[in-house]
FINU-179077 format. One line per 3 residues: their letters; for each residue y, z, x of C-alpha. Coordinates in steps of 0.02 Angstrom, whole numbers. Example, Ala and Ser with C-alpha at 12.3 -4.5 7.8 and 13.67 -1.06 7.14 Angstrom:
// FINU-179077
AS = -225:390:615 ~ -53:357:684
END
This chain:
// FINU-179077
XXX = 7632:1293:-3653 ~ 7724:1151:-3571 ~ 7814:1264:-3440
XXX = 7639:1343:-3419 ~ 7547:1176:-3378 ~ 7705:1114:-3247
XXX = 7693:1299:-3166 ~ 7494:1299:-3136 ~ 7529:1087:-3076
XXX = 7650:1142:-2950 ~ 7559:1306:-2898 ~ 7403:1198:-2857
XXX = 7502:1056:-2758 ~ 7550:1207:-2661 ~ 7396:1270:-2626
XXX = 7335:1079:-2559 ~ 7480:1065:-2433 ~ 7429:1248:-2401
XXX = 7244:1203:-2375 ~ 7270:1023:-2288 ~ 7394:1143:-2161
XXX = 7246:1261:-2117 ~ 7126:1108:-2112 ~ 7222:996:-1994
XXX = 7270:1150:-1868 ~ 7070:1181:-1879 ~ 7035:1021:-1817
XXX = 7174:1031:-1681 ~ 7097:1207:-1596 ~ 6914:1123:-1615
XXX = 6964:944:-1518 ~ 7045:1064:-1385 ~ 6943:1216:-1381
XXX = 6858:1166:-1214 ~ 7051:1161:-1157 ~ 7120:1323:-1079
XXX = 7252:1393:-1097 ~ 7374:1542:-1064 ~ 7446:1652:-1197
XXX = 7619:1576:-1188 ~ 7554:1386:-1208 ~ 7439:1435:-1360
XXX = 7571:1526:-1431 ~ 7689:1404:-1425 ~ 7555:1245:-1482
XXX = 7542:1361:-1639 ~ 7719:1343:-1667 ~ 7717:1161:-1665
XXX = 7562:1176:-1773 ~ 7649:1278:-1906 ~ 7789:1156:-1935
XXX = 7903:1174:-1797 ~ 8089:1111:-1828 ~ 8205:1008:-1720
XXX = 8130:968:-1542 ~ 8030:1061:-1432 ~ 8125:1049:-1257
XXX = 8102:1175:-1109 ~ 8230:1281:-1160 ~ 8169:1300:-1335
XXX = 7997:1329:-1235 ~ 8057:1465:-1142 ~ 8157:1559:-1286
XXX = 7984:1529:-1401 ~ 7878:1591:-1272 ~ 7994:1736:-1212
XXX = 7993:1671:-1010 ~ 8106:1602:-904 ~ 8153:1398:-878
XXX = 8049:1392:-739 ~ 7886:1446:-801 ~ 7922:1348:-968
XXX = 7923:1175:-850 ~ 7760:1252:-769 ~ 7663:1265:-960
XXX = 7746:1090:-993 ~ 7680:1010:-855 ~ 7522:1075:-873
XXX = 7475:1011:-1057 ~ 7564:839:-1023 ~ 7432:830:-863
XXX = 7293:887:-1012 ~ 7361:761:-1136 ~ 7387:894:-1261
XXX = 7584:882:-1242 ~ 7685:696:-1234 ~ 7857:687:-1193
XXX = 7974:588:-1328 ~ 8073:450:-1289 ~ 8224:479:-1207
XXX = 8268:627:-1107 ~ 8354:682:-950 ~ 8399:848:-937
XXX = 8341:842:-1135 ~ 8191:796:-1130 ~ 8085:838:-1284
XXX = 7905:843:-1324 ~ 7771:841:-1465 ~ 7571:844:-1491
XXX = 7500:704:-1422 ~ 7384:661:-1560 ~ 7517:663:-1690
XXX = 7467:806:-1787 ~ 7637:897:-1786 ~ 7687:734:-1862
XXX = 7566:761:-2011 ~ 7607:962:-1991 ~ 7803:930:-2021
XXX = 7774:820:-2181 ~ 7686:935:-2263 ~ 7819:1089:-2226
END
């Protein structure tokens, strides 16, 4: 009975980090949904959505979204101008980036 009650605790904990998941990227598409954007940069924004690992830099962009370098700078560019994207301290030639209003923050805590 006791293995039975942990089992059903932890099943339901799972399905709140579940729910909060769907909830929070819900939120995210309804603030932008006046935004547009192309397949590759919604794609991608999903990603980060869903928990994305490690940092998001142009080449990780352009691997993700199956292009080349050039049009991953192009898509960058474009949601930093939007305020959608903000680039992380630090950088160079490594420059990385995240959601601007901190909701892959919340998104990678509950992974």
């Amino acid at each position: 009975m006791q293995w039975f009650l942990a089992t059903l605790e932890q099943a339901i904990a799972t399905a709140e980090q579940r729910l909060d998941q769907v909830l929070a990227k819900a939120r995210f598409w309804q603030r932008w949904a006046g935004t547009p954007l192309n397949a590759r940069q919604a794609k991608v924004t999903n990603r980060l959505l869903d928990g994305f690992e490690g940092k998001l830099t142009n080449r990780r962009w352009a691997s993700i979204a199956h292009c080349s370098s050039d049009t991953a700078s192009r898509d960058i560019r474009e949601l930093l101008a939007l305020g959608l994207l903000y680039r992380l301290p630090g950088g160079g030639r490594s420059a990385a980036y995240t959601l601007a209003n901190g909701e892959i923050n919340a998104q990678s805590r509950l992974a």
